[in-house]
N, C-alpha and C positions, 0 to 999 in steps of 0.2 A: 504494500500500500504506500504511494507516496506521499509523502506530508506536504501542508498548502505554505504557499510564503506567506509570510507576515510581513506586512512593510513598516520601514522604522522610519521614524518621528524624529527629529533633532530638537530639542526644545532648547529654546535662546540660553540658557544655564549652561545646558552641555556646551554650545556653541561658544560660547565666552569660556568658559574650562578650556576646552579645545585649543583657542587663539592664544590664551595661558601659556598655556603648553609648549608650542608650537613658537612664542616670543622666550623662552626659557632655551628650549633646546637648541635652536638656530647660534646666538652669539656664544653658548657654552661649551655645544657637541656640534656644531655645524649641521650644512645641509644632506648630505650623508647620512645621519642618527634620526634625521627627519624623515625621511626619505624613508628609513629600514623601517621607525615607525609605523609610519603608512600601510605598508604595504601589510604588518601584522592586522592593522586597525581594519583596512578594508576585507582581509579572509575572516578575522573575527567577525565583522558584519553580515560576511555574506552566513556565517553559519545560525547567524538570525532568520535572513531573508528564507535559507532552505528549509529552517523547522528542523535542521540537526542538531539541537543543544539542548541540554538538559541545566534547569535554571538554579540558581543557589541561591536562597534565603541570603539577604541581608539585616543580620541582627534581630529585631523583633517589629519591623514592620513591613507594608507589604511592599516591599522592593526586593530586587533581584542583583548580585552581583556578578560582571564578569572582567574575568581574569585580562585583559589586554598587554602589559607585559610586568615583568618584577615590579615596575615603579607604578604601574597607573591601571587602574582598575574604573568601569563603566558603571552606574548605577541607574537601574530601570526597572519601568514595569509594565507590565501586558496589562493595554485594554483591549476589551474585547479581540479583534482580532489583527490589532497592531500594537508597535513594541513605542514605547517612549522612550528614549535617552536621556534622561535625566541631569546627570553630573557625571564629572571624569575626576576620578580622585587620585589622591599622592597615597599612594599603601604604606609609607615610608613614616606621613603626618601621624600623628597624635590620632587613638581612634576615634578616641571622644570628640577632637575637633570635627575630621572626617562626620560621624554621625549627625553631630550637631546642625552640618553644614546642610546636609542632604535631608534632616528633620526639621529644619528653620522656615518658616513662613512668608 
């Protein structure tokens, strides 16, 4: 049985995390570390788009963590039958901060 895509959602959070990111890595590790990033970020995504992943509880509410690489992890959550992106977090940061961040109103 094939599984349906789900399409993913960028919400302005993620999107500004992302550009974060992305102004961090470029003057520190250059465009190369950018670059490798990417190319992780977009087969992560795609394994959204396929419906081949299996989703991991974020702490104690209804969000979902995944793994993007040692440093930076995606936070989201399935509506209905698309994916929101949430926030892109530093796994490295304080969890509590992380938490806070992605629990803040």
């Amino acid at each position: 049985m094939q599984k349906r895509k789900m399409p993913i959602y960028w919400t302005n959070k993620a999107k500004t995390d992302l550009e974060i990111l992305e102004d961090f890595l470029i003057p520190n590790w250059g465009f190369d570390v950018l670059e490798d990033f990417y190319v992780v970020l977009e087969k992560k995504i795609s394994l959204f788009e396929s419906g081949n992943l299996v989703h991991q509880k974020y702490e104690d509410i209804n969000f979902y963590k995944l793994l993007i690489t040692k440093h930076n992890s995606i936070i989201y959550e399935i509506s209905g039958t698309q994916i929101n992106l949430l926030n892109m977090i530093n796994n490295f940061r304080n969890p509590n901060f992380n938490y806070n961040l992605i629990t803040e109103k």
